[in-house]
C-alpha positions as CSV (number, residue, x, y, z in Angstrom):
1,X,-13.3,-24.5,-26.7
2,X,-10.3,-22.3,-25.2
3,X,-8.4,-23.7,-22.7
4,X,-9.1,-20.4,-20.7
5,X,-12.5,-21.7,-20.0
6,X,-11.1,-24.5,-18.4
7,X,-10.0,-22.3,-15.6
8,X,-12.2,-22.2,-12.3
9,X,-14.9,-19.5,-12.4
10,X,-13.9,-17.3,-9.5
11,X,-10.4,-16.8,-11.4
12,X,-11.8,-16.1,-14.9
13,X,-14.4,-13.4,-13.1
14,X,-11.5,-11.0,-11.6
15,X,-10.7,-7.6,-13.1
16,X,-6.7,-7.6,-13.5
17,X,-5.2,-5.0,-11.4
18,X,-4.4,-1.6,-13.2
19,X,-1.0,0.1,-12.1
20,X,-0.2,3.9,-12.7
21,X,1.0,4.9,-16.0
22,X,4.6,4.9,-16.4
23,X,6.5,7.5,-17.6
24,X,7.5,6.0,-20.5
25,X,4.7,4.9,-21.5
26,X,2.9,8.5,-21.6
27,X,5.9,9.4,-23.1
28,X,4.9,6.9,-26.1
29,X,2.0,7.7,-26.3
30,X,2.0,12.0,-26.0
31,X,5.7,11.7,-28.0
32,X,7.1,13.9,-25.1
33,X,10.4,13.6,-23.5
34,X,10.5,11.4,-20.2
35,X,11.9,14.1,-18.7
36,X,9.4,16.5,-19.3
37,X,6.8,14.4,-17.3
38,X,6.1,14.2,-13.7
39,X,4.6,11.5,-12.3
40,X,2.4,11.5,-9.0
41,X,0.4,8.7,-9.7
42,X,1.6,5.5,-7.1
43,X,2.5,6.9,-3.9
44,X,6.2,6.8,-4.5
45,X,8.7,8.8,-2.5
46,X,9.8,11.4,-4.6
47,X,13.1,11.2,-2.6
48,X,14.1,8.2,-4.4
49,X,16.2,5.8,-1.7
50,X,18.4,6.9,0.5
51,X,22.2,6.9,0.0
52,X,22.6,3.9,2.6
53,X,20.1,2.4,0.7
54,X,21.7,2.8,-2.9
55,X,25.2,2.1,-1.6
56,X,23.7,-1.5,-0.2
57,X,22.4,-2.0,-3.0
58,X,25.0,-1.5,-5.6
59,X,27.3,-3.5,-3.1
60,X,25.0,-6.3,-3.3
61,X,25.3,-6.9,-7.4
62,X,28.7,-8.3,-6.9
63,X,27.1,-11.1,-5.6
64,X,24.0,-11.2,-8.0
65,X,24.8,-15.2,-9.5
66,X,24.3,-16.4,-5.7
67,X,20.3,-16.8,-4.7
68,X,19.3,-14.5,-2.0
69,X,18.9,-15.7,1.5
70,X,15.5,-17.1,1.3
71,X,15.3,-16.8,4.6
72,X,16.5,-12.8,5.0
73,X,18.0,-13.7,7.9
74,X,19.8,-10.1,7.8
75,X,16.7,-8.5,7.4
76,X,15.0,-10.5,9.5
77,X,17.7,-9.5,12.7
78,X,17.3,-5.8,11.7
79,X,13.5,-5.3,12.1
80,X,13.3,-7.9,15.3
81,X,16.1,-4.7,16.6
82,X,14.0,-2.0,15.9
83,X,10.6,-3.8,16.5
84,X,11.8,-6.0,19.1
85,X,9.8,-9.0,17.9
86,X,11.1,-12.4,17.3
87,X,12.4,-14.1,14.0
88,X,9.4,-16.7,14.3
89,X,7.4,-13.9,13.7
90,X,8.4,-12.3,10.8
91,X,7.0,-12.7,6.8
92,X,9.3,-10.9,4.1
93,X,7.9,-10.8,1.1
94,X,8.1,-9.2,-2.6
95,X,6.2,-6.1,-1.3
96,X,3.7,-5.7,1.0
97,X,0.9,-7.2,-1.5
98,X,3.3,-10.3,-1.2
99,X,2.2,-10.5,2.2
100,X,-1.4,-10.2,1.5
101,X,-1.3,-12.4,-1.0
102,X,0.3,-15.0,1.8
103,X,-2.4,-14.4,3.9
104,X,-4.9,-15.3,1.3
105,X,-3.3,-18.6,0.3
106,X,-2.8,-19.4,4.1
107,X,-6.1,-18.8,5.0
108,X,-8.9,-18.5,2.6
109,X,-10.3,-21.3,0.3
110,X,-13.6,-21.7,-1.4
111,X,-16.3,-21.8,1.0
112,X,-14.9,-19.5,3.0
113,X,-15.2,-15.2,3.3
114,X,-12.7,-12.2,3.6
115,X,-14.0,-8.6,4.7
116,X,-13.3,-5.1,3.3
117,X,-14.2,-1.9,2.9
118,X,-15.8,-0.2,0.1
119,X,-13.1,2.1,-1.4
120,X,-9.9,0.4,0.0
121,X,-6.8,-1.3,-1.7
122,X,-7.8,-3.3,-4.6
123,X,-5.4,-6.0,-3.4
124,X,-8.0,-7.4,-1.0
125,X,-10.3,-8.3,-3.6
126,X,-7.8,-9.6,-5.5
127,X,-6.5,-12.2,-3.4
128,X,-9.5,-12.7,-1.9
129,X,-11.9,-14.1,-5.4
130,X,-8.4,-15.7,-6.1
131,X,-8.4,-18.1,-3.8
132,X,-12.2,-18.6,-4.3
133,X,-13.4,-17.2,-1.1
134,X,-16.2,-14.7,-0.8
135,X,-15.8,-11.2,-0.6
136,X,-17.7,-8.9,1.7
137,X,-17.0,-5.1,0.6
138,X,-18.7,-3.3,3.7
139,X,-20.2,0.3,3.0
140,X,-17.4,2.6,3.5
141,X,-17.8,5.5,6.2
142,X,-16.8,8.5,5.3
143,X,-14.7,7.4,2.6
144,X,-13.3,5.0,5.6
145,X,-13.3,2.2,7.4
146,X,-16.8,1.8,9.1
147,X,-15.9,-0.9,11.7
148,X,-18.7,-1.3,13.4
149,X,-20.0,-2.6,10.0
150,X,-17.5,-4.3,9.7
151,X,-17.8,-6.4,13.0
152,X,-21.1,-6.8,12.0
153,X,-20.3,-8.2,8.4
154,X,-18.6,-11.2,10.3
155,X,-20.0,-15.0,9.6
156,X,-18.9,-18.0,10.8
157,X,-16.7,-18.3,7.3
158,X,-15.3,-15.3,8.0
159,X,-11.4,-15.7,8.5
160,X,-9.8,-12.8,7.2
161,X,-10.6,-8.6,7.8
162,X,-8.6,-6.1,5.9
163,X,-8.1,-3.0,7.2
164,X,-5.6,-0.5,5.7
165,X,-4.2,2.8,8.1
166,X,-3.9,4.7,6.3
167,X,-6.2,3.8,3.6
168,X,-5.4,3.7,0.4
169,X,-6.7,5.3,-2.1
170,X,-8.6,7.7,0.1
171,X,-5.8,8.8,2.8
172,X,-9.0,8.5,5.9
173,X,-7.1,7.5,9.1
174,X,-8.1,5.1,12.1
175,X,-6.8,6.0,15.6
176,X,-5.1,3.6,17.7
177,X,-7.4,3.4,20.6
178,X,-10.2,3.0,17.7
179,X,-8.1,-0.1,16.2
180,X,-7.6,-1.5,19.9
181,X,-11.0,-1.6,21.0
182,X,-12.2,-3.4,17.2
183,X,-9.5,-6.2,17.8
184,X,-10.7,-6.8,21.4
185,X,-14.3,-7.8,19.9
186,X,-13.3,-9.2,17.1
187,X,-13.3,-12.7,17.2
188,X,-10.2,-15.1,17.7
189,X,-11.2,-17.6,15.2
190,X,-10.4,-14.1,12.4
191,X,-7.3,-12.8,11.6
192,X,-7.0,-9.2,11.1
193,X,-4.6,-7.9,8.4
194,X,-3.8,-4.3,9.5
195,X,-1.9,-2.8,6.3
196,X,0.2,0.1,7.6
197,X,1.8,0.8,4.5
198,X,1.8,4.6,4.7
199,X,2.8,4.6,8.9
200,X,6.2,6.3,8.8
201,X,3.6,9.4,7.0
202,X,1.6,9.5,10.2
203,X,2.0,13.0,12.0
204,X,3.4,12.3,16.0
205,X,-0.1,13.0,17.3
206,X,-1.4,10.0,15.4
207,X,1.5,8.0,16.0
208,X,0.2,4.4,17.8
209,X,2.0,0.9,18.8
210,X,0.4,-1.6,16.6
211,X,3.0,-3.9,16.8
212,X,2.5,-4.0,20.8
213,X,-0.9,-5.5,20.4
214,X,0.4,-8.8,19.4
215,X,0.8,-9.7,22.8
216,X,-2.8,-9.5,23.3
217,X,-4.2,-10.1,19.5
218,X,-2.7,-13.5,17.8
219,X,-5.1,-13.2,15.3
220,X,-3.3,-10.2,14.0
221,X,-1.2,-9.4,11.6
222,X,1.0,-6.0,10.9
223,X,2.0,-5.7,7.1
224,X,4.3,-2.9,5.9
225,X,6.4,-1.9,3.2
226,X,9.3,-0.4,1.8
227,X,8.0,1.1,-1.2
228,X,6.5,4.2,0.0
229,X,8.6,6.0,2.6
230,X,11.9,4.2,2.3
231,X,11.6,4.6,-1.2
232,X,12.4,1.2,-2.5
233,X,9.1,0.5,-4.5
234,X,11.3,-0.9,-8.0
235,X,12.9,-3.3,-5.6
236,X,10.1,-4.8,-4.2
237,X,10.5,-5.7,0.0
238,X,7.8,-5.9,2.8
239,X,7.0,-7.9,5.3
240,X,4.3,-9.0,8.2
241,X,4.7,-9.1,12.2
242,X,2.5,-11.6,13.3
243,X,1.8,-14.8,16.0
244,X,4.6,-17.5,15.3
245,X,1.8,-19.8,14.1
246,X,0.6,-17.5,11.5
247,X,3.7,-16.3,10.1
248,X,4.5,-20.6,9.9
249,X,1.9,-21.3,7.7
250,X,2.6,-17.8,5.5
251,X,6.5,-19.2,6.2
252,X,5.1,-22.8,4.2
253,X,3.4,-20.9,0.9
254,X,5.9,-18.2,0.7
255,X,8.0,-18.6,-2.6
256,X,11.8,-19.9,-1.9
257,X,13.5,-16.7,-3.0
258,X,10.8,-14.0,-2.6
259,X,12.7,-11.0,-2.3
260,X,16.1,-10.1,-4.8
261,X,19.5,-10.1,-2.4
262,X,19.5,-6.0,-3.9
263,X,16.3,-5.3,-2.1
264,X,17.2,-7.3,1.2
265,X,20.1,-5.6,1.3
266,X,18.6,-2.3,0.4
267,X,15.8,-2.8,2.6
268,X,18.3,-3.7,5.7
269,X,20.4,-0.5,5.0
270,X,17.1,1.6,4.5
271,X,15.5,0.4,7.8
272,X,18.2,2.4,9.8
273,X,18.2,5.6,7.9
274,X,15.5,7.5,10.6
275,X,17.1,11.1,8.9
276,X,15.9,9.9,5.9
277,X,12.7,9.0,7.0
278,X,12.1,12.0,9.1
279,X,13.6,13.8,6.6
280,X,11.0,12.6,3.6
281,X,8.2,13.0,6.2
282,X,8.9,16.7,6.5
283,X,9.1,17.2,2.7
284,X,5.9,15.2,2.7
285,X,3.7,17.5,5.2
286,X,5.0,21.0,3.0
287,X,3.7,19.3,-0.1
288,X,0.3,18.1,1.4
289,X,-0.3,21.6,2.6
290,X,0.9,22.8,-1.1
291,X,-1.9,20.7,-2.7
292,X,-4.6,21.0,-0.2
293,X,-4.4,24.8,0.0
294,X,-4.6,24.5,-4.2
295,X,-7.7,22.6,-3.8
296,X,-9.5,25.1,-1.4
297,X,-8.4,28.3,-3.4
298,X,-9.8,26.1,-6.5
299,X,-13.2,25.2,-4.6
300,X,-12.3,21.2,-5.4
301,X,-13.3,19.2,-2.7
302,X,-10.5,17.1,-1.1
303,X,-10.4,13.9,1.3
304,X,-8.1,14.6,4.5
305,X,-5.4,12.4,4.0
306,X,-2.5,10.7,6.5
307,X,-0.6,9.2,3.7
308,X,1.5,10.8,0.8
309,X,-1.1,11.2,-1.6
310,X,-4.5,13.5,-1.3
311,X,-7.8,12.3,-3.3
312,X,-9.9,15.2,-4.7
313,X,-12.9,15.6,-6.6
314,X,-12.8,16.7,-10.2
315,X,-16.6,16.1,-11.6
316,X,-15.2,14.8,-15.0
317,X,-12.4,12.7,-13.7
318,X,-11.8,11.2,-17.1
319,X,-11.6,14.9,-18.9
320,X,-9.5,16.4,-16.9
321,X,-7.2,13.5,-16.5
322,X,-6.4,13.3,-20.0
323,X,-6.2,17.2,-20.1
324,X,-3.1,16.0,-17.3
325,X,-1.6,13.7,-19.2
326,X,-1.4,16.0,-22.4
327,X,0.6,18.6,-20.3
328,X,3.2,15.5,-18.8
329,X,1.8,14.9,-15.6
330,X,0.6,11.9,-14.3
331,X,-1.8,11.6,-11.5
332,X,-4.0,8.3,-10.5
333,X,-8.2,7.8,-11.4
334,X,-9.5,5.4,-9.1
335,X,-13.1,4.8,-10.9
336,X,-12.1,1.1,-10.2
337,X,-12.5,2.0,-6.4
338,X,-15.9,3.2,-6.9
339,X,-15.2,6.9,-7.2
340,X,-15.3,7.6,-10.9
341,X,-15.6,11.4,-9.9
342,X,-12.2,12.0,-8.3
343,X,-8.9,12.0,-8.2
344,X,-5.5,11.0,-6.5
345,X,-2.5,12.5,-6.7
346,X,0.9,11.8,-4.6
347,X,3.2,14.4,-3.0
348,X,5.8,15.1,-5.0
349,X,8.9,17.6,-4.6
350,X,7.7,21.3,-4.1
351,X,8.6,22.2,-7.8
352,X,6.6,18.7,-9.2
353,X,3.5,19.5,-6.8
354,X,3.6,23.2,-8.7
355,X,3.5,21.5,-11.7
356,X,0.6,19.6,-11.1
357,X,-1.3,22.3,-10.0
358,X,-0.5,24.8,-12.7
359,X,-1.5,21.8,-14.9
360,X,-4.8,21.5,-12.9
361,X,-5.8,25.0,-13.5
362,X,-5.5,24.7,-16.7
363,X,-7.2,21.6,-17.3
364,X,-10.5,23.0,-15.2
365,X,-9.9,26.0,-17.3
């Protein structure tokens, strides 16, 4: 008998998470040069960090033999000045899955049921059949969040709903009076996780005050990130906004040392750069208009999308994926999401989204 089968049966059932290729490991693979390839596979600013950020950063390895503040203290001041929130409130954690994975050990527990759409972050699942709890993928709408479904999804087990806005990996978009009026009737005994990982992308028109409903909502909880837009994905930081009494009990199953002293520092630093933001928001819009007018004059259907990536169809997904990653570029399949006929690709840098799409002529060709 392996000891593997002594593990419980809702752990031995889940599908481990798959990540976008590296570079170097296509680079292995094809026996190209890392340089040669372009990767728009995870979402990642194609900025890099900011200088602030990087200059943080490197002056936080001096002091790399110390543990980081394990309670981010520093951070912790700096969002509760831009967010004005209190330090009660706050969750840091090693990336915003960190933060859903808190909320899963905080909350859920066999017996009990988490709900999410059909074609939103794999994450949810995850942490969900981890913890043993039940699952309840409700029919997505549009490629989106259906939420009168999902209201109607709720049981008396029910304690968690994920929600990402923007959702990832289809880029559909919820608007804020939308979000309002599902928290009002959803009820108080469920916390809602509302994963705003891709917010700083939203165009001003779209633009809503999430963190404002906490007032009203203690059953929810804001997650964000810097990985996308701040451009600090290798080091790992995000955190939640929440009621006191749920960021406590996140507070009691959070690791010690969660988050590197580099990437609090980093994340500190990055969290006042607005030019940079505004500035990789800009550079993000161009390239979304790049790729979307590729799709139309290529006749590929394409999913309107608020974040930094745009999914589109390519009928053999697998074919002309590989036909990609011959030619160096790396984009993501999400035929684990339950769209085995499409495509996502992130906005990169005017000359990499060129790339891409002289590669994807090809490849169709």
């Amino acid at each position: 008998m392996s000891i593997a089968s002594l593990a419980p049966d809702y752990i031995r059932a889940i599908m481990a998470y798959q990540p976008g290729k590296p570079i170097s490991e296509l680079a292995r693979e094809m026996g190209i040069a890392e340089s040669s390839i372009v990767k728009l596979a995870s979402n990642e600013n194609p900025l890099g960090m900011s200088a602030r950020a990087r200059d943080a950063a490197l002056a936080a390895l001096a002091d790399v033999a110390r543990y980081p503040d394990g309670g981010a203290f520093a951070l912790k001041a700096a969002l509760c000045a831009k967010f004005d929130v209190r330090p009660e409130q706050l969750v840091v954690g090693n990336g915003s899955n960190d933060i859903l994975e808190l909320v899963a050990q905080a909350f859920l527990a066999p017996g009990l049921s988490a709900i999410y759409s059909r074609h939103a972050f794999a994450v949810y699942p995850l942490a969900t059949n981890a913890r043993g709890a039940r699952g309840i993928e409700v029919a997505a709408k549009n490629f989106g969040h259906d939420l009168d479904a999902m209201l109607a999804a709720i049981e008396a087990q029910t304690r968690v709903i994920f929600i990402a806005n923007p959702n990832n990996p289809t880029g559909t978009f919820i608007a804020g009076p939308e979000l309002e009026a599902f928290l009002d009737r959803v009820p108080r005994h469920v916390l809602v996780v509302l994963d705003e990982a891709y917010t700083e992308y939203l165009a001003p028109e779209q633009r809503y005050d999430s963190i404002s409903w906490l007032a009203c909502f203690p059953n929810l909880l804001v997650s964000r990130t810097f990985s996308k837009a701040y451009g600090l994905a290798g080091l790992r930081v995000g955190y939640g906004i929440a009621h006191p009494d749920v960021a406590d009990l996140m507070n009691r199953v959070r690791q010690p040392f969660n988050v590197s002293s580099v990437g609090l520092a980093a994340a500190e630093a990055a969290l006042g750069d607005e030019e940079f933001i505004a500035r990789s928001a800009e550079i993000n819009r161009r390239g979304m208009a790049q790729l979307t007018a590729a799709f139309t004059e290529l006749g590929l259907e394409w999913i309107p999308s608020a974040g930094n990536f745009v999914t589109f169809k390519a009928g053999d997904a697998v074919g002309i994926n590989q036909a990609l990653l011959r030619q160096g570029v790396i984009v993501r399949p999400i035929g684990a999401y339950g769209m085995p006929h499409w495509l996502r690709v992130s906005i990169g840098l005017a000359e990499e989204n060129a790339r891409f799409i002289a590669a994807l002529k090809q490849a169709l060709a």
